[in-house]
C-alpha positions as CSV (number, residue, x, y, z in Angstrom):
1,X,-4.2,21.9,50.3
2,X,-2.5,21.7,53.5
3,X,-2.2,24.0,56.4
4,X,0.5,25.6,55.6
5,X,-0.5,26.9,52.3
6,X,-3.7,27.6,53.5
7,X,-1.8,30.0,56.1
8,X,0.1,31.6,53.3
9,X,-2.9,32.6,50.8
10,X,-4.8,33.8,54.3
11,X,-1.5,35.8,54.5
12,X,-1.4,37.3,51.1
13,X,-5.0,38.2,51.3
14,X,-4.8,40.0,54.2
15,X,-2.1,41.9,53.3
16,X,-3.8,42.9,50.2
17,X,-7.0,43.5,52.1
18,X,-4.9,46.5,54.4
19,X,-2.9,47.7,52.0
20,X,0.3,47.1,54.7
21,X,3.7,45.5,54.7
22,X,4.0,44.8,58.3
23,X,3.5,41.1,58.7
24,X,3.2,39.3,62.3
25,X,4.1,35.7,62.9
26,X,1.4,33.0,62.1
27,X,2.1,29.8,62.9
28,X,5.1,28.3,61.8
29,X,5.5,31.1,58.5
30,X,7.3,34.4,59.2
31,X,7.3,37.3,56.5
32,X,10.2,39.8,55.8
33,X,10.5,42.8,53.1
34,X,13.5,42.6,51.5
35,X,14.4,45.3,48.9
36,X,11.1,45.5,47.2
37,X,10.2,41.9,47.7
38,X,7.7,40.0,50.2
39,X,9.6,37.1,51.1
40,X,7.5,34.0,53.1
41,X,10.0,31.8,55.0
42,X,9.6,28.7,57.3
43,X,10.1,29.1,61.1
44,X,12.1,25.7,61.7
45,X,13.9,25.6,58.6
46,X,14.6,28.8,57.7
47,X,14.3,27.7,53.7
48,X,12.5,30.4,51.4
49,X,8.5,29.0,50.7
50,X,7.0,31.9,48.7
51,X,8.2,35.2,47.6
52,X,6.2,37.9,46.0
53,X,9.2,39.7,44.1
54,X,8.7,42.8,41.6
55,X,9.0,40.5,38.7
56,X,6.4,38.2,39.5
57,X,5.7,35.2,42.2
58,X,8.0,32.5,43.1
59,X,6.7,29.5,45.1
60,X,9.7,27.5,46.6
61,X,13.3,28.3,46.7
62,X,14.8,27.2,43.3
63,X,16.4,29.0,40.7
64,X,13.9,29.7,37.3
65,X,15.9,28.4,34.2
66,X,14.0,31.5,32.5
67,X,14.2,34.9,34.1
68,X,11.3,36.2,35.6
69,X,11.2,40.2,34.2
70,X,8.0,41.2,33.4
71,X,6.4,41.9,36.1
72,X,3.6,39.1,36.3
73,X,5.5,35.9,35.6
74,X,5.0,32.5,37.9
75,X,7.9,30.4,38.6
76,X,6.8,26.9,41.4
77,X,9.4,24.5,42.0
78,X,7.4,21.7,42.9
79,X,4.2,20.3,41.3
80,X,1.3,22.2,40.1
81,X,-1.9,20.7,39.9
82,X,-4.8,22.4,38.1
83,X,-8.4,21.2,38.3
84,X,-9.8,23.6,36.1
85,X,-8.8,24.8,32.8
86,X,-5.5,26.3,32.3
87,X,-4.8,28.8,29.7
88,X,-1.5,30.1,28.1
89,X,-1.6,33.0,26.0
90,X,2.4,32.9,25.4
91,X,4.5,30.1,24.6
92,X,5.2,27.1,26.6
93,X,8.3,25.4,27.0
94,X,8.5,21.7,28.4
95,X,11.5,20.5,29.9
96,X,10.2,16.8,30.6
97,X,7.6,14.4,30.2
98,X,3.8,15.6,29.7
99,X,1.2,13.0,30.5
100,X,-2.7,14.3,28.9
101,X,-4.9,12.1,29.7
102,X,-8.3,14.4,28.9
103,X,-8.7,16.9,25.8
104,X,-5.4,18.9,24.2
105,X,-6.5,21.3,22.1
106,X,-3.9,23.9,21.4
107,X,-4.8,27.0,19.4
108,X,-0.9,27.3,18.1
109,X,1.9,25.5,17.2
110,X,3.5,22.9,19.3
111,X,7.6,22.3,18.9
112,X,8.9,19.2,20.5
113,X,12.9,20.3,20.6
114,X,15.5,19.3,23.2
115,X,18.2,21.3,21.5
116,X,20.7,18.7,21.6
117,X,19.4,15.7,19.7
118,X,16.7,13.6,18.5
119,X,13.4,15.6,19.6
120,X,11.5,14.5,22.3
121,X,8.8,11.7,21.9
122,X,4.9,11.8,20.7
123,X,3.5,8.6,22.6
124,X,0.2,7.3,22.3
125,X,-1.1,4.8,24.9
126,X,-4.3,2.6,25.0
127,X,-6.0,1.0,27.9
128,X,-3.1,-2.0,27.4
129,X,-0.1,0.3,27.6
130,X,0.7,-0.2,23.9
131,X,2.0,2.4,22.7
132,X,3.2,3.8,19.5
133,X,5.8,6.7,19.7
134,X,6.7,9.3,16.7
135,X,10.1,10.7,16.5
136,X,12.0,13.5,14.7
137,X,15.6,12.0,14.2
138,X,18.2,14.3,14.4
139,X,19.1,15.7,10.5
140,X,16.5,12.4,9.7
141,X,13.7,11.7,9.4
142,X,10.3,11.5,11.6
143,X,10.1,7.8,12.7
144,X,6.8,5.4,14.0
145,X,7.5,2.6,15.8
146,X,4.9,0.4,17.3
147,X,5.1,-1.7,21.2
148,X,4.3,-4.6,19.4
149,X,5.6,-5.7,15.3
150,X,2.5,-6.7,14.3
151,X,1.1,-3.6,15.1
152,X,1.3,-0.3,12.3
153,X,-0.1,3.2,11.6
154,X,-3.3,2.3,9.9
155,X,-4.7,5.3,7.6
156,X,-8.0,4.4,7.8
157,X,-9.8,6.8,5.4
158,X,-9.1,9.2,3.0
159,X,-5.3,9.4,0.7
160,X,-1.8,9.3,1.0
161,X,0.3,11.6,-1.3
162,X,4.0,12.0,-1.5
163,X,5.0,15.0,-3.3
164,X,3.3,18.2,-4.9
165,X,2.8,16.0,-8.0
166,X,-0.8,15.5,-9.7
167,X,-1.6,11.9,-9.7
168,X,-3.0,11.1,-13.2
169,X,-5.7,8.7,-11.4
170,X,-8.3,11.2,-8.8
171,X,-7.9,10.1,-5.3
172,X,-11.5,9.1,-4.0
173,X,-10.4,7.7,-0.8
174,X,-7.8,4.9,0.5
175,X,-5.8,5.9,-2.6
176,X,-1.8,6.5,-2.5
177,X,0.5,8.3,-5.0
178,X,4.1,8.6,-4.7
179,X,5.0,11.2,-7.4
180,X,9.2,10.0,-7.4
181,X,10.9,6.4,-6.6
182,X,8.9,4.0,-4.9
183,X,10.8,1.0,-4.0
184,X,9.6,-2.1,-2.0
185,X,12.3,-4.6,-1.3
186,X,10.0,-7.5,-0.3
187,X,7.0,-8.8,-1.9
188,X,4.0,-6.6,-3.4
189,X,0.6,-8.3,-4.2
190,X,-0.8,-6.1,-7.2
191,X,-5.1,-6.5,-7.9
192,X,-4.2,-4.5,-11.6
193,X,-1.6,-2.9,-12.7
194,X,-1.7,-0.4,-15.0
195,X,1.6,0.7,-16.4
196,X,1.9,4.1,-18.1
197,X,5.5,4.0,-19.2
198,X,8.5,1.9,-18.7
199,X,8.9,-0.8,-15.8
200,X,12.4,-1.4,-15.2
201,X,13.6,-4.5,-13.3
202,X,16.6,-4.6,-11.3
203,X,19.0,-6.1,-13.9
204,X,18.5,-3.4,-16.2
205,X,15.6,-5.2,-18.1
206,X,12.6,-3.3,-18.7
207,X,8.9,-3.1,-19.7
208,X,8.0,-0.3,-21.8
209,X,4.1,0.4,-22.7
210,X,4.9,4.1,-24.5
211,X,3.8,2.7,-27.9
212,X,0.0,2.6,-27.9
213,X,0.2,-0.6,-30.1
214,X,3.3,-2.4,-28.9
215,X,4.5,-4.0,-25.4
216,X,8.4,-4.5,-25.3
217,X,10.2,-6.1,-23.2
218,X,13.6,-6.4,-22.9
219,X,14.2,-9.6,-20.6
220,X,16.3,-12.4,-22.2
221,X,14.3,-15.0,-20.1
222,X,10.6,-14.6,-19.5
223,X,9.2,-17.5,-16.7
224,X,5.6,-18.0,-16.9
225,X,4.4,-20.3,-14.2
226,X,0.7,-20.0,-14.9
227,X,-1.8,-20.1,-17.7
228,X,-1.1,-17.2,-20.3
229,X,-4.5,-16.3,-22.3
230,X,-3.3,-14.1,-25.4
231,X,-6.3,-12.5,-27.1
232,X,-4.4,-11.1,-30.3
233,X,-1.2,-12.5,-32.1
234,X,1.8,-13.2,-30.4
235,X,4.5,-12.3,-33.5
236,X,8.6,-13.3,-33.5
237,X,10.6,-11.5,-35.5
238,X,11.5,-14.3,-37.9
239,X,14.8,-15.5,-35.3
240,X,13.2,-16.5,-32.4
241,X,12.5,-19.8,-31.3
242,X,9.6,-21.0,-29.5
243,X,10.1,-24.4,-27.7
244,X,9.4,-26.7,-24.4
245,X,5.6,-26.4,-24.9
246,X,3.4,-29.5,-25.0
247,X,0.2,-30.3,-27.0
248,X,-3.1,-31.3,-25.5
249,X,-4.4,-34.9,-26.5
250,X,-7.8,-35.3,-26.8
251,X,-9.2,-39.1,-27.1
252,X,-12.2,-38.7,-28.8
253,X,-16.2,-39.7,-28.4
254,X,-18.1,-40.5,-31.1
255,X,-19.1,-37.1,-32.2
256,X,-16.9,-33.6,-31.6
257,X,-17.9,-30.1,-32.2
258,X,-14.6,-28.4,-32.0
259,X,-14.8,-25.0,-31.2
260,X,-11.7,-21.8,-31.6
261,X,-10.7,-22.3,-28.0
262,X,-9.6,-26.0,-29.1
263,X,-7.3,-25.0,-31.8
264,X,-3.9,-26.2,-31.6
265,X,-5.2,-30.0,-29.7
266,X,-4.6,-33.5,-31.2
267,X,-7.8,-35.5,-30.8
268,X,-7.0,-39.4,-31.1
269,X,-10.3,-41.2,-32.6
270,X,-11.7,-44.3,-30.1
271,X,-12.8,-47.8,-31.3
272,X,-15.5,-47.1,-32.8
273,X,-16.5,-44.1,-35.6
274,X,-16.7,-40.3,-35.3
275,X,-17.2,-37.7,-36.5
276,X,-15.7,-34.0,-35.9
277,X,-17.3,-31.0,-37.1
278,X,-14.8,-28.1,-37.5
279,X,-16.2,-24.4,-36.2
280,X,-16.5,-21.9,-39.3
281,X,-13.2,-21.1,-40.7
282,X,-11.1,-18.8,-39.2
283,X,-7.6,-17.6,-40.5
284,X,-5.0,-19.3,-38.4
285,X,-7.7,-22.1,-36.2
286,X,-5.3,-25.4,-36.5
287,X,-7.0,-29.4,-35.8
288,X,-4.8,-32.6,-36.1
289,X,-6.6,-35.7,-35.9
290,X,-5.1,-38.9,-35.4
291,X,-6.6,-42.3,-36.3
292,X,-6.4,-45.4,-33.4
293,X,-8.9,-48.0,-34.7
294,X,-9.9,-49.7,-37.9
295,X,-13.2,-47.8,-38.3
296,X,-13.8,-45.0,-40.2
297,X,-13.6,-41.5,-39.0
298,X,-14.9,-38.2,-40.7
299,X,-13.9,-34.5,-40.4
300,X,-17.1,-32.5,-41.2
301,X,-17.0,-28.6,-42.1
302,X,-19.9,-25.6,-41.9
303,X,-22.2,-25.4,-45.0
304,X,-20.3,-22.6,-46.3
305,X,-16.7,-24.2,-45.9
306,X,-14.6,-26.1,-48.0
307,X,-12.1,-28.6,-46.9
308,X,-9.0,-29.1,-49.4
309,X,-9.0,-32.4,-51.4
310,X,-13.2,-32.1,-51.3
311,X,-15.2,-30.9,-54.4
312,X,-17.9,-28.9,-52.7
313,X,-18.9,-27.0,-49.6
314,X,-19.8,-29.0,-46.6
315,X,-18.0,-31.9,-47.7
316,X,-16.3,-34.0,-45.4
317,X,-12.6,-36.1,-45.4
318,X,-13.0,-39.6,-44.3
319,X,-9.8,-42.3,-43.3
320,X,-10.4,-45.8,-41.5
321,X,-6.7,-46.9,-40.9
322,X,-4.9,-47.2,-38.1
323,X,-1.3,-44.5,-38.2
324,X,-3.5,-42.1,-40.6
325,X,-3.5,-38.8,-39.6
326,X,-4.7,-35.0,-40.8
327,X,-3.8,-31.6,-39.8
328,X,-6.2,-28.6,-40.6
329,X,-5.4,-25.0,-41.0
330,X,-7.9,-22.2,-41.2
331,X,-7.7,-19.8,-44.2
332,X,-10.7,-18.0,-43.2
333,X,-12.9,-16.3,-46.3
334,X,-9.9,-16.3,-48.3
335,X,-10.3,-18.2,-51.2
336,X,-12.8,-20.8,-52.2
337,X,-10.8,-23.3,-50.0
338,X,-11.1,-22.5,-46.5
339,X,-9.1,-25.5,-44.4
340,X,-6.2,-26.3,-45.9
341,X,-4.2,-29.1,-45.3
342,X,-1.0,-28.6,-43.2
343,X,0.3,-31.9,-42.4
344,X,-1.5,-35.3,-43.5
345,X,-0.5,-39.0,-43.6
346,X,-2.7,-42.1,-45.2
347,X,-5.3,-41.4,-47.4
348,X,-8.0,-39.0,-46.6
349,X,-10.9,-39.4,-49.2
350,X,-14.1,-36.9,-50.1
351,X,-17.1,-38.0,-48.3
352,X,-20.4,-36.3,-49.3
């Protein structure tokens, strides 16, 4: 504190400590009563440095923007430092910047609020003056914006909910729910997705899961670029064509086992003979062998199957031309003939 200000507060307490208003002249402050008031002003200047007025104490010579009236108010023109803690039981109203760089605990609400435009700034600043800055747009909404792009607002536990809706999944932490419109205009990378009603693309096509048994969609052109695994029947409606798919040639070894998963290959036989054993019948499990060499070749069945154009169970069909060829279906338990025969060129004999 300098002198100066020490010689007003020795001032003030000793004209508290008389109980007078007759001042003398210390140093370079003189003191005048003026119509209730204690005004302190500087010798050399003349300018106003402290009044003690009925409505309260002004330090400096500026005007207060709010009127002082009740009797204990504080207006200071220049800076106030406090070193200590600092109370306000009423409100507070900030006119520029407020740097906090300890604690801020307010009991109350706090209203950022020029009166003229976009409200004031929130900025938080690290030890590398990055900041990021929330603010209210005027009739908008509130904004984030980061120093740097790749930096964000990172919600680092619990949920984020938009709406007063009830999300149908519980939120047990790092969970979001929007409960209206939630559009993304770039990319989204989805671990599941679990769709409880209709997904609707942005040419009017849609996805629509409300039937518990059926999943439509309405696209004219679906693009698979990956493997699709379908683990029940994939049905047309009797119109529908199904093309540009390959088949998988197999060449064969001199004994197969084929198994479900390689229904619908083409197995070519090698040079010399083999054998392939079909899995137990299943309705709809499809086999085409092809013969490549002048040896003969054998399609074997379980003990309990029976292959068409054999007599008995566990028969086998045998060929030993080149060109020949068989295709076998799967009838299941239906019937006493459980592979049919769907396609067949050559002659394919019964080989006990």
């Amino acid at each position: 504190m300098s002198g100066k200000w020490i010689k007003i507060a020795l001032a003030v307490l000793a004209l508290v400590g008389v109980g007078v208003f007759a001042w003398a002249q210390i140093a370079n402050v003189t003191s005048s009563w003026s119509g209730g008031d204690l005004i302190f002003s500087d010798v050399a200047t003349g300018n106003t440095v402290m009044q003690i007025k009925q409505e309260g104490i002004e330090i400096g010579a500026g005007t207060e923007t709010v009127t002082m009236s009740g009797g204990d108010d504080l207006y200071v023109e220049g800076t106030s430092e406090f070193d200590g803690a600092m109370r306000i039981d009423g409100a507070a109203t900030l006119t520029s910047t407020l740097a906090v760089t300890g604690a801020f605990s307010p009991a109350g609400d706090i209203t950022l609020d020029d009166g003229v435009t976009h409200s004031p700034s929130l900025i938080f600043k690290d030890a590398t003056d990055s900041t990021f800055t929330f603010q209210k747009q005027n009739d908008g909404f509130l904004t984030g914006t980061p120093t740097e792009a790749t930096k964000g607002f990172n919600l680092l536990t619990g949920n984020l909910k938009v709406g007063n809706g009830t999300p149908g999944v519980t939120q047990d932490g790092e969970d979001g729910y929007v409960e209206g419109t939630f559009e993304v205009d770039g990319l989204s990378t989805l671990g599941a997705l679990t769709l409880g009603d209709v997904l609707t693309f942005s040419d009017g096509g849609t996805i629509d899961n409300t039937s518990a048994t059926v999943l439509t969609i309405t696209e004219t052109t679906i693009a698979l670029a990956g493997a699709v695994t379908a683990n029940s029947n994939l049905t047309g409606d009797g119109s529908s064509v199904l093309y540009g798919f390959t088949s998988s040639v197999t060449d064969a070894t001199t004994a197969i086992t084929l198994a479900a998963a390689d229904s619908g290959k083409v197995y070519a036989t090698g040079d010399t003979s083999s054998t392939f054993t079909l899995p137990t019948s299943a309705s709809g499990l499809v086999y085409t062998v092809s013969i490549t060499s002048a040896t003969t070749h054998y399609i074997d069945c379980a003990a309990g199957d029976r292959i068409a154009g054999t007599n008995v169970d566990g028969d086998r069909l045998a060929a030993d031309a080149i060109g020949e060829y068989i295709q076998l279906t799967g009838r299941g338990t239906s019937g006493t003939i459980n592979w049919i025969v769907t396609g067949m060129f050559g002659t394919w004999t019964d080989s006990d």
